[in-house]
C-alpha positions as CSV (number, residue, x, y, z in Angstrom):
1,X,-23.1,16.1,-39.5
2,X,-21.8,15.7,-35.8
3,X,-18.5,17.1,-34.9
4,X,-16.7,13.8,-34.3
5,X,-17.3,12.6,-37.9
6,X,-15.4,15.8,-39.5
7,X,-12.5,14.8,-36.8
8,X,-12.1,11.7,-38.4
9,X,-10.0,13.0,-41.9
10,X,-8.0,15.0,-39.4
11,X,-5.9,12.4,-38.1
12,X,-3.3,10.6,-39.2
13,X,-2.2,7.5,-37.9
14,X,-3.5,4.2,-37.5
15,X,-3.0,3.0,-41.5
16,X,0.1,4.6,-42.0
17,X,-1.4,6.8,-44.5
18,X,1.0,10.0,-45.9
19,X,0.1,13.5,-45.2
20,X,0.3,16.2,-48.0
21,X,0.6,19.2,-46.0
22,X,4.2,18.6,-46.8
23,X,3.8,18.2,-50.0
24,X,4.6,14.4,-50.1
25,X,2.6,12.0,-52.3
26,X,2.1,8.2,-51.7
27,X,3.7,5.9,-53.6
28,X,0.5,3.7,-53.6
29,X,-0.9,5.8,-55.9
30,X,1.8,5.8,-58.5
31,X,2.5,2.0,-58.2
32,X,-1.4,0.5,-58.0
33,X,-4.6,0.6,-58.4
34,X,-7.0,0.3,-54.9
35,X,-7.3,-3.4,-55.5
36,X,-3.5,-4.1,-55.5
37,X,-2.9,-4.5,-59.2
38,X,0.4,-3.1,-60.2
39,X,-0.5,0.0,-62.7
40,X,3.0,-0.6,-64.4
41,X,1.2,-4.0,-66.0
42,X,0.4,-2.4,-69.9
43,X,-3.3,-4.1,-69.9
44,X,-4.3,-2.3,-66.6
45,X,-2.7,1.2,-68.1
46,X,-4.7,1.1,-71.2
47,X,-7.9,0.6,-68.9
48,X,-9.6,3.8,-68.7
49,X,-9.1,5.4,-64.8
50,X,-10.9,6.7,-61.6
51,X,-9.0,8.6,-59.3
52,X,-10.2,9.1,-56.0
53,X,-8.7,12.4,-54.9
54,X,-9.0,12.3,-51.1
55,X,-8.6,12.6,-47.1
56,X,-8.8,9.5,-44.9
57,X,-12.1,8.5,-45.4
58,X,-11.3,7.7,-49.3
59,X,-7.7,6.5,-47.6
60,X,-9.4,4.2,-45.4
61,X,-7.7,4.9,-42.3
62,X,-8.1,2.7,-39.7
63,X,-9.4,-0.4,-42.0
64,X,-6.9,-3.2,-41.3
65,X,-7.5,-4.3,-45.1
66,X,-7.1,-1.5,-47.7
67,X,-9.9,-3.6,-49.9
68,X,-12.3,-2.6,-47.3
69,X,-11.8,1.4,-48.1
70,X,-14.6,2.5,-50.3
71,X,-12.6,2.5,-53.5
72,X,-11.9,-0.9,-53.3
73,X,-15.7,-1.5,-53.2
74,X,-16.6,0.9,-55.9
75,X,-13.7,-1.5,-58.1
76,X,-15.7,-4.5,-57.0
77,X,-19.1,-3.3,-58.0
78,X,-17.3,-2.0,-61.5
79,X,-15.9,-5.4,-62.2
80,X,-19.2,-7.5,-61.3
81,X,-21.3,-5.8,-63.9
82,X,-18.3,-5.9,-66.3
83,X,-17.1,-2.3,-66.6
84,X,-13.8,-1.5,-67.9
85,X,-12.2,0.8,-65.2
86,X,-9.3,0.7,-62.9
87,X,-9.4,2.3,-59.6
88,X,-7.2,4.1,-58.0
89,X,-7.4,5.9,-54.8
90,X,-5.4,8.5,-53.8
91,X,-6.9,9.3,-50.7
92,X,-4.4,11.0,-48.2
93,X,-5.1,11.1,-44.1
94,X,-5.4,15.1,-43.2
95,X,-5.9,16.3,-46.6
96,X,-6.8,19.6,-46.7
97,X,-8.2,21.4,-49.9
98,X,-5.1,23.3,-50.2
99,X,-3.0,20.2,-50.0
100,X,-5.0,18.6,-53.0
101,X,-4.9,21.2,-54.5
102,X,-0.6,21.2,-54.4
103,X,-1.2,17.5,-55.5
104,X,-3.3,17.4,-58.2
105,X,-1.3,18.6,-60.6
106,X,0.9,15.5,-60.0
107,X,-2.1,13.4,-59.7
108,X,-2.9,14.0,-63.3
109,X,0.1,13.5,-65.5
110,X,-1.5,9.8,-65.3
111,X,-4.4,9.0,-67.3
112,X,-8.1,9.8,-66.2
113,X,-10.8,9.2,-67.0
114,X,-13.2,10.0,-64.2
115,X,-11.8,11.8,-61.1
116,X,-13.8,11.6,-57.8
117,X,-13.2,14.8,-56.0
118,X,-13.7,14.1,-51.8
119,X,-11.7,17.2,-49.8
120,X,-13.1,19.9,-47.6
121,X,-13.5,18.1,-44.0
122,X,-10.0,18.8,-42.8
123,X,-11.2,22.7,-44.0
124,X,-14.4,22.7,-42.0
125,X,-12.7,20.8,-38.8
126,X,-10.1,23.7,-38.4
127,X,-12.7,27.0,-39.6
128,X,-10.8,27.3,-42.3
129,X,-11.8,30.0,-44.7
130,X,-14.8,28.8,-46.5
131,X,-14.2,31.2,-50.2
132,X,-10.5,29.7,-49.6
133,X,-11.8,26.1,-49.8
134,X,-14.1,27.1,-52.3
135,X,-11.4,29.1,-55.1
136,X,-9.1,25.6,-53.7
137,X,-11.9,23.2,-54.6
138,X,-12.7,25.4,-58.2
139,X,-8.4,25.3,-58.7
140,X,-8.4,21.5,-58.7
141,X,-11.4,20.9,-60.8
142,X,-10.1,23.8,-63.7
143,X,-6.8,21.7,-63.2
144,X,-8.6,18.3,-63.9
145,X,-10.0,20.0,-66.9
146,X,-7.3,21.5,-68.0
147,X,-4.8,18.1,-68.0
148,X,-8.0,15.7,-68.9
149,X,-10.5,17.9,-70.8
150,X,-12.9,15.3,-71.3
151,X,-12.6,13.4,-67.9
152,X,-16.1,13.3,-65.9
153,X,-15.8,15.0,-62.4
154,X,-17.8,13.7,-59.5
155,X,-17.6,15.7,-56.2
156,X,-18.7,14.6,-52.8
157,X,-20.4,16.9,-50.6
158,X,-19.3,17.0,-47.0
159,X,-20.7,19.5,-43.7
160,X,-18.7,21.5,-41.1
161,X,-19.1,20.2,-37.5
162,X,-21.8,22.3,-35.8
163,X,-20.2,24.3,-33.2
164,X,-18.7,26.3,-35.8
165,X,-21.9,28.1,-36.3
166,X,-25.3,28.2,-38.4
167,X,-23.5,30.8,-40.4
168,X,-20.2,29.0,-41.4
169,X,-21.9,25.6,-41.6
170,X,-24.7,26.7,-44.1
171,X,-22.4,27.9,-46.3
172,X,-19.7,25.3,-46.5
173,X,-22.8,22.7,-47.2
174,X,-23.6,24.9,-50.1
175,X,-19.8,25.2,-51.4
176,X,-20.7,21.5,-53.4
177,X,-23.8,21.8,-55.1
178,X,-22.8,25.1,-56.3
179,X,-19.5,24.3,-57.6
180,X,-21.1,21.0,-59.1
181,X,-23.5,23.1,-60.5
182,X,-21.2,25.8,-61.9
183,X,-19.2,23.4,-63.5
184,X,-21.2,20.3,-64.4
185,X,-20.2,18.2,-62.0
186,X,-21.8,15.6,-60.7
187,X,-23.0,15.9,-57.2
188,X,-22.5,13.1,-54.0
189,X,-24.9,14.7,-52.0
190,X,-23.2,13.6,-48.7
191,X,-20.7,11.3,-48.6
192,X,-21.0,10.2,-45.1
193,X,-25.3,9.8,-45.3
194,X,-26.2,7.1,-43.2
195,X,-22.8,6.8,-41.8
196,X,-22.4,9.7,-39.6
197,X,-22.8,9.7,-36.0
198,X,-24.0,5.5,-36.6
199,X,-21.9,4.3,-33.8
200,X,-22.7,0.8,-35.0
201,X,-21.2,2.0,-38.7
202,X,-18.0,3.3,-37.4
203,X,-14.7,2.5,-35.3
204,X,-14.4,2.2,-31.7
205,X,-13.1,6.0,-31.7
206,X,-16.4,6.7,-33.4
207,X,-14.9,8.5,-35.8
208,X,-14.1,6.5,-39.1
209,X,-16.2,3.8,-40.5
210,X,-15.5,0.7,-39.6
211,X,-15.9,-2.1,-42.8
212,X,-20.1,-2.3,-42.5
213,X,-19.9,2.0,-42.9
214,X,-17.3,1.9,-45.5
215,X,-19.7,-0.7,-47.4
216,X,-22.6,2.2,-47.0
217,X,-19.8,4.8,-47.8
218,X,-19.8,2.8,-51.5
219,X,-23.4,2.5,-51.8
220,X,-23.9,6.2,-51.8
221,X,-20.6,6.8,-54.2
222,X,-21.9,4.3,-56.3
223,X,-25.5,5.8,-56.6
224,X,-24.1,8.6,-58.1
225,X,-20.7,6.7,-59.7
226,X,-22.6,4.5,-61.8
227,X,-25.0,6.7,-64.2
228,X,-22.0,8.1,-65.0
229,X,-19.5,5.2,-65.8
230,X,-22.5,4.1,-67.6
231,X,-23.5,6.9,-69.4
232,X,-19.1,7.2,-70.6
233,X,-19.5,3.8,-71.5
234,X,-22.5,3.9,-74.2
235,X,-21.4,7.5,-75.1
């Protein structure tokens, strides 16, 4: 994965979107679901839920629409083959795994029923510690099961930019399929494949995906999504 592509859930502006390094959580999430609905309306609460726990590429920062973020997309594949989820994406822009980790606990007093786990990039773009990102990442999943014991937990794999070394980026690649293993998770492989370093795929600061990326962003969520909203649904 190119440097410039971990830079992108570093930053902050452009959609406006909240930071959690101080603790703050956005009101979005609490108030709708990623294709507007209000989550107050009682039919759209009893819906069973997926919660996008994430940094600005599940935010969508930089989209000019937020039903061009990936989540959106994901809710619009769900309701064309008839599924009975809500959406809700609670991606925030420089999310590290510490911060979701001091928001999940919030997160979860709502219902849900799957929760998509995408955090970790912010981690690799400043060298943070990897075994603190890993014990952070293993904290919010044993949260998630602790609050929703029989929610399904997706995580999304993500790299370290390069120049940080063979050393440090071999071993945050392996922080996801390990901890996905280790606690039957299911596995995104890498949620930026195809996307990353596509300059065609992403923003002019070649950094974000632009709406055609964000549309390949969903195709290899919903790989990996739908087994497993299928697999709920005749269980």
């Amino acid at each position: 994965m190119l440097a410039s592509v971990v830079v992108a859930c570093g930053k902050s502006e452009g959609n406006g979107a909240d930071s959690r390094g101080q603790g703050s959580v956005p009101s979005a999430t609490a108030e709708r679901s990623s294709g507007g609905r209000p989550a107050t309306d009682r039919g759209i609460e009893e819906q069973p839920t997926i919660v996008f726990v994430g940094t600005s590429l599940t935010a969508g920062l930089g989209l000019t629409d937020p039903d061009e973020a990936y989540p959106a997309l994901i809710q619009n594949k769900i309701d064309s083959l008839g599924l009975n989820y809500r959406v809700v994406n609670a991606g925030v822009s420089g999310e590290t795994s510490a911060g979701a980790l001091q928001s999940i606990g919030w997160l979860m007093r709502s219902p849900a029923s799957v929760v998509v786990i995408e955090t970790g990039a912010n981690d690799g773009l400043r060298g943070l510690s990897v075994a603190a990102m890993r014990a952070n990442i293993q904290a919010i999943i044993d949260t998630v099961k602790s609050e929703h014991p029989d929610a399904r937990i997706v995580l999304a794999g993500m790299e370290a930019p390069p120049n940080l070394g063979a050393r440090y980026t071999s071993s945050f690649r392996e922080v996801f399929p390990e901890l996905a293993r280790a606690n039957h998770a299911t596995l995104i492989p890498f949620l930026l494949e195809g996307v990353a370093g596509v300059d065609s795929l992403n923003q002019a600061d070649g950094i974000h995906p632009n709406p055609k990326g964000a549309r390949v962003v969903a195709d290899n969520v919903w790989r990996v999504l739908r087994p497993v909203l299928e697999s709920a649904a005749a269980g």
